[in-house]
Backbone as a ProteinNet text record, in pm:
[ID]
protein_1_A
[PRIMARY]
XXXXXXXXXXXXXXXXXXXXXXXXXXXXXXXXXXXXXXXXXXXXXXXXXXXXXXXXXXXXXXXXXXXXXXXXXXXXXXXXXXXXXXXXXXXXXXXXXXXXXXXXXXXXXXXXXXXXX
[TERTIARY]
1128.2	1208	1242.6	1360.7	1426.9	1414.8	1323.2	1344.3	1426.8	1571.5	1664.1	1537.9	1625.6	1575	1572.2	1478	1483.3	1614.3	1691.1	1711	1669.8	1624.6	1483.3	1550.7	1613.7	1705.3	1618.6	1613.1	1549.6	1599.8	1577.9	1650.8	1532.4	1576	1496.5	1475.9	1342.6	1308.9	1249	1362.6	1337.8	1244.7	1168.8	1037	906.6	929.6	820.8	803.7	943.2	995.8	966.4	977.4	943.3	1064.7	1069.3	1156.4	1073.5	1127.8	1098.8	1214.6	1171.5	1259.8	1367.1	1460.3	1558.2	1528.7	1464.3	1384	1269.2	1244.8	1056.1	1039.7	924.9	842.2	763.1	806.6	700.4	634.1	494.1	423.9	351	471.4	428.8	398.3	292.1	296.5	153.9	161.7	48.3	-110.9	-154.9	-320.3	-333.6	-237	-236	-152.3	-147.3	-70.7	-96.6	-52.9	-46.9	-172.1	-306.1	-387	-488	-451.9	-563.2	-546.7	-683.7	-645	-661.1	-607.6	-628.9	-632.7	-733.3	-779.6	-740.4	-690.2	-698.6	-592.8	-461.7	-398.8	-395	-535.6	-532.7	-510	-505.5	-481.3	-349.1	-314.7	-152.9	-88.3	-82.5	-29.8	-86	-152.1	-224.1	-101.7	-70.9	-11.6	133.4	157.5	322.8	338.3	238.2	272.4	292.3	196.4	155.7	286	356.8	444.5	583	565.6	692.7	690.3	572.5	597.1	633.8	574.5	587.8	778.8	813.3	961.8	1042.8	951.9	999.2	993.3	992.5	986.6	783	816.6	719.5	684.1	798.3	775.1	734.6	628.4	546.3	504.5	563.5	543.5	418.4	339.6	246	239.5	133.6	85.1	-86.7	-109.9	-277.3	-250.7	-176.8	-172.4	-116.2	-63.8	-81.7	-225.9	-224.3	-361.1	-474.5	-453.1	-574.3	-655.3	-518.4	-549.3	-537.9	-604.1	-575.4	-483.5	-369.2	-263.2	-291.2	-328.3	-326.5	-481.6	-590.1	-667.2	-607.8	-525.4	-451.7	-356.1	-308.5	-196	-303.5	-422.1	-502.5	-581	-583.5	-618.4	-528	-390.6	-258.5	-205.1	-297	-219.4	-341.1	-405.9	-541.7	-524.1	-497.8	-444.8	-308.3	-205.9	-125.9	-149.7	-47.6	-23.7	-37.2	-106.5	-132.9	-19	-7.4	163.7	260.1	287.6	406.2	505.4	351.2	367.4	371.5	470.2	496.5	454.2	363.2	300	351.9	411.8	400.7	333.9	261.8	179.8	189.4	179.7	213.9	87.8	55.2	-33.4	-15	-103.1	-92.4	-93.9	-18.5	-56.2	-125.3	-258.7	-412.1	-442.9	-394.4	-476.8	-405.6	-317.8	-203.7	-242.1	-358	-434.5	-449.2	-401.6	-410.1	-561.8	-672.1	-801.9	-747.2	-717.3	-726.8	-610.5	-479.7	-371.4	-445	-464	-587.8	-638.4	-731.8	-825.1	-796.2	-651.2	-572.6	-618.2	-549.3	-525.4	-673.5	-776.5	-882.1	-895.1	-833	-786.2	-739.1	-591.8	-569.4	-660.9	-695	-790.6	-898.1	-912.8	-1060.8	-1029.3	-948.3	-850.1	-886.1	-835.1	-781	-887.2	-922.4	-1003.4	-918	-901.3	-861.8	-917.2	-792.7	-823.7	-814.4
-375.6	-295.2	-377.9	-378.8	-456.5	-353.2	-375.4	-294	-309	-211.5	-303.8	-295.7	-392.8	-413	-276.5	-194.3	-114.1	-150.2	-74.7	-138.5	-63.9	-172.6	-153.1	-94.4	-22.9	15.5	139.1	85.2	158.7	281.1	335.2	420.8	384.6	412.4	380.5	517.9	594.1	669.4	677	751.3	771.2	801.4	942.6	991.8	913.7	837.7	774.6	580.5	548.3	440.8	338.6	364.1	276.3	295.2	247	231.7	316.8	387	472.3	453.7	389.6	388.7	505.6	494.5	590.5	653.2	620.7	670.1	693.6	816.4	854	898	885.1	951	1098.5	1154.2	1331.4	1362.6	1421.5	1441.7	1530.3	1658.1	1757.4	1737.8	1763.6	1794.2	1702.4	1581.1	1474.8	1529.9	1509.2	1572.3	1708.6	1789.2	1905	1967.5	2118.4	2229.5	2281.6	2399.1	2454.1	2506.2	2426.9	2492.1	2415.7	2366.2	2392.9	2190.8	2106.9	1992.7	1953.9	1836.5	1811.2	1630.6	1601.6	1462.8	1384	1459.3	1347.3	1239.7	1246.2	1108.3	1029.2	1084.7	1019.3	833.6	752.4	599.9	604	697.8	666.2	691.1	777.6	840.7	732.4	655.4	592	427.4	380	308.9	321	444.3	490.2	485.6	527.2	546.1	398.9	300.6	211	115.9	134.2	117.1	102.4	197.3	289.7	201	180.8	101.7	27.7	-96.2	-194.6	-265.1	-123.7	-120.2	-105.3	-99.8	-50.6	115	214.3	359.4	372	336.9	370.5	455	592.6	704.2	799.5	869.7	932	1081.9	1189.5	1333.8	1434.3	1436.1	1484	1666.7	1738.7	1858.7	1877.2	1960	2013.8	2078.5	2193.2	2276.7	2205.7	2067	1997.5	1977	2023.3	1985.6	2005.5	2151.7	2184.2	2053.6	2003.7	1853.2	1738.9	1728.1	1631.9	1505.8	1567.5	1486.4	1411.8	1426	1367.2	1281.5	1304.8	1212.5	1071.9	1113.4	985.9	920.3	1036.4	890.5	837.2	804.5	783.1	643.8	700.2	565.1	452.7	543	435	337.1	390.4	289.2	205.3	186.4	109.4	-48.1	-129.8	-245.5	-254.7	-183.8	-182.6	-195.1	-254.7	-276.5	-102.1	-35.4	73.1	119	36.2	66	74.6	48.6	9.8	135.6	239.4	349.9	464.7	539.4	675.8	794.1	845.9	926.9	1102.2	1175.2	1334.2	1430.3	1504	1590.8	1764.9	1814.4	1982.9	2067.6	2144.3	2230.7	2358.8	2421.6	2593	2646.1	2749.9	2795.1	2839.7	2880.2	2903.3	2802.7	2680.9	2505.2	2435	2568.5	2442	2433.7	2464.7	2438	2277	2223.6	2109.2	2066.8	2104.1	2014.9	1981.4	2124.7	2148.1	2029.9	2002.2	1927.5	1780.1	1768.4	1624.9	1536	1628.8	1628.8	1587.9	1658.4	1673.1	1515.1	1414.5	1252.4	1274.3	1310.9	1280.9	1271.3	1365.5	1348.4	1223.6	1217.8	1065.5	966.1	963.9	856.6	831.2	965	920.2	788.2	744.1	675.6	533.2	510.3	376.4	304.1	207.7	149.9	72.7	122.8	3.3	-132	-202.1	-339.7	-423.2
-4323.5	-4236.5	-4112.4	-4081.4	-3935.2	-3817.2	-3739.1	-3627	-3485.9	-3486.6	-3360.4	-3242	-3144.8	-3037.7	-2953.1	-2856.3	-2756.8	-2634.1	-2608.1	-2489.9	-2379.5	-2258.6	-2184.9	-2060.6	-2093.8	-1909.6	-1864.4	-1737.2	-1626.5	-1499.6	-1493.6	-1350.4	-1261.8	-1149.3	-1010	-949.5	-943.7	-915.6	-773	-680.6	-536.9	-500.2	-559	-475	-538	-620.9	-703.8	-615.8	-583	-528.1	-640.1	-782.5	-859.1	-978.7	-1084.3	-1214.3	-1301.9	-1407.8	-1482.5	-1596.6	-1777.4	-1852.5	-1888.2	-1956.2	-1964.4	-2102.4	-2167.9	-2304	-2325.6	-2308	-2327.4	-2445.1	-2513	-2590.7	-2597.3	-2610.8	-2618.7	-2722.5	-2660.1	-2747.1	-2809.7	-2822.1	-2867.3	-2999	-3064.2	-3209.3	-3214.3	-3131.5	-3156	-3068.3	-3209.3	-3177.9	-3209.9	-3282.2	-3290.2	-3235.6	-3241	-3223.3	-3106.8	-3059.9	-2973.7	-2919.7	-2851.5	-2840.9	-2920	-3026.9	-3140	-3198.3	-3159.4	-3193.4	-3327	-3392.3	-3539.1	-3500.9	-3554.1	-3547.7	-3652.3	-3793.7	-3903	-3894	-3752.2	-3778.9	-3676.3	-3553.9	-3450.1	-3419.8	-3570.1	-3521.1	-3551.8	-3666.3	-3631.3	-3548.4	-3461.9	-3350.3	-3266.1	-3211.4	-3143.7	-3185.6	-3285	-3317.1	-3299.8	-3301.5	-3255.6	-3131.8	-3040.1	-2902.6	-2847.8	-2921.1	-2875.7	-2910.5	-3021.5	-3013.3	-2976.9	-2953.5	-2856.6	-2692.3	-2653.3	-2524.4	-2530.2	-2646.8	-2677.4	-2671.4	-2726.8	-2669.9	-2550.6	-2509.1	-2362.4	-2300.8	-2427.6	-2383.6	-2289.3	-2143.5	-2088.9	-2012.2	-2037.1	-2028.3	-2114	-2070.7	-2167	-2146.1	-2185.9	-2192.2	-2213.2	-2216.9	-2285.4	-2185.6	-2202.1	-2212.9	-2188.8	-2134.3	-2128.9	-2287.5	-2322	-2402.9	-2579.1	-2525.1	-2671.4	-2752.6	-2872.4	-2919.7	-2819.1	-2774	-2703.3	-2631.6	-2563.4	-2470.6	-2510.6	-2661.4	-2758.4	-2761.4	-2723.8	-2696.8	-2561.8	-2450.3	-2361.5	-2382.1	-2453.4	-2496.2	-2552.9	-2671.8	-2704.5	-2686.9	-2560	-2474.4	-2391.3	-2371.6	-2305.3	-2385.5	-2478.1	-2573.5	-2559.4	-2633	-2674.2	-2555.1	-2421	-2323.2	-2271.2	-2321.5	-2307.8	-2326.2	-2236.4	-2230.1	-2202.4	-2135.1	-2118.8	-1917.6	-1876.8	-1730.5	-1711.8	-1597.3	-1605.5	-1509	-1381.7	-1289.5	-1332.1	-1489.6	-1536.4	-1668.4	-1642.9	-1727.4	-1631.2	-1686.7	-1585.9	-1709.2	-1636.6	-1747	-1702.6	-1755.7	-1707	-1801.9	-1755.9	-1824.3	-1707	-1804.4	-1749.5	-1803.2	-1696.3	-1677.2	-1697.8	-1680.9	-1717.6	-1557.5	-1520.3	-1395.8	-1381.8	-1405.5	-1421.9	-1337.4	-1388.2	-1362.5	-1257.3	-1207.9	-1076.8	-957.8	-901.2	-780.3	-773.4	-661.6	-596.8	-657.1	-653.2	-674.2	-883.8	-928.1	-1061.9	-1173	-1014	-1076.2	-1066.8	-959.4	-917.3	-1001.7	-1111.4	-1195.8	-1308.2	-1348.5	-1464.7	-1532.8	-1447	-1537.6	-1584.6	-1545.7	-1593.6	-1737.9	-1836.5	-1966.9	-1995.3	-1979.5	-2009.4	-1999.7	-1847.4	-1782.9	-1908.7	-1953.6	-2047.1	-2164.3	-2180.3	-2309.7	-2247.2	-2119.9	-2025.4	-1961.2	-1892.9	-1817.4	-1720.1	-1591.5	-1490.3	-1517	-1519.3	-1525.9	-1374.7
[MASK]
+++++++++++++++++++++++++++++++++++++++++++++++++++++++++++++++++++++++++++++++++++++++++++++++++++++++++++++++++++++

C-alpha cells in the first residue's frame, strides 16, 4: 500500500500563541463506547494514533465519556515519545466534572500514557 504524503499545514492559534495542525484525529469509538470500555484492540488503536501524528495530524480529540475514559488512556499511550509541546490535545468533560480543580485534573488520564521527557 502507498501511503500519500500528510500535508502538514498549520493555523496559528491566538489564545494558545502556538500552531495547531489543520487535520485532527477523533476518537470517538476508540477504547469503547459510550461509557463502557473495550480493550481487545487497544495496540491497534495505539498504532493508528501513533500514526496519524507521525503525519503530522497533531491534533487530537478525545472525551472523558469515550470508553468510559478509555480513550483518553490511549491517547496517552499513543503519544508516549512524541515531543509533548508539539501535540494539542482536547478532551471534554461532563458538567458534573467542570469545576476548575475537576477540569485541572482531567489530563491526568492522558498523562497516565506519557512521561515528561
Amino acid at each position: 500500500m502507498i501511503l500519500m504524503p500528510l500535508n502538514r499545514d498549520t493555523k496559528y492559534v491566538k489564545s494558545i500563541n502556538g500552531r495547531v495542525s489543520v487535520i485532527g484525529m477523533g476518537t470517538w469509538g476508540i477504547g469503547g463506547g459510550f461509557w463502557s470500555p473495550d480493550y481487545s484492540n487497544d495496540e491497534g488503536w495505539i498504532r493508528a494514533l501513533r500514526r496519524g501524528i507521525e503525519l503530522g495530524m497533531t491534533l487530537i480529540d478525545t472525551a472523558e465519556m469515550y470508553g468510559g475514559g478509555h480513550s483518553e488512556e490511549l491517547v496517552g499511550k499513543a503519544i508516549r515519545g512524541f515531543p509533548r509541546e508539539e501535540l494539542f490535545i482536547v478532551t471534554k468533560v461532563w458538567p458534573n466534572h467542570a469545576r476548575y480543580d475537576d477540569v485541572i485534573r482531567r489530563p491526568g488520564r492522558v498523562g497516565r500514557g506519557w512521561a515528561r521527557t
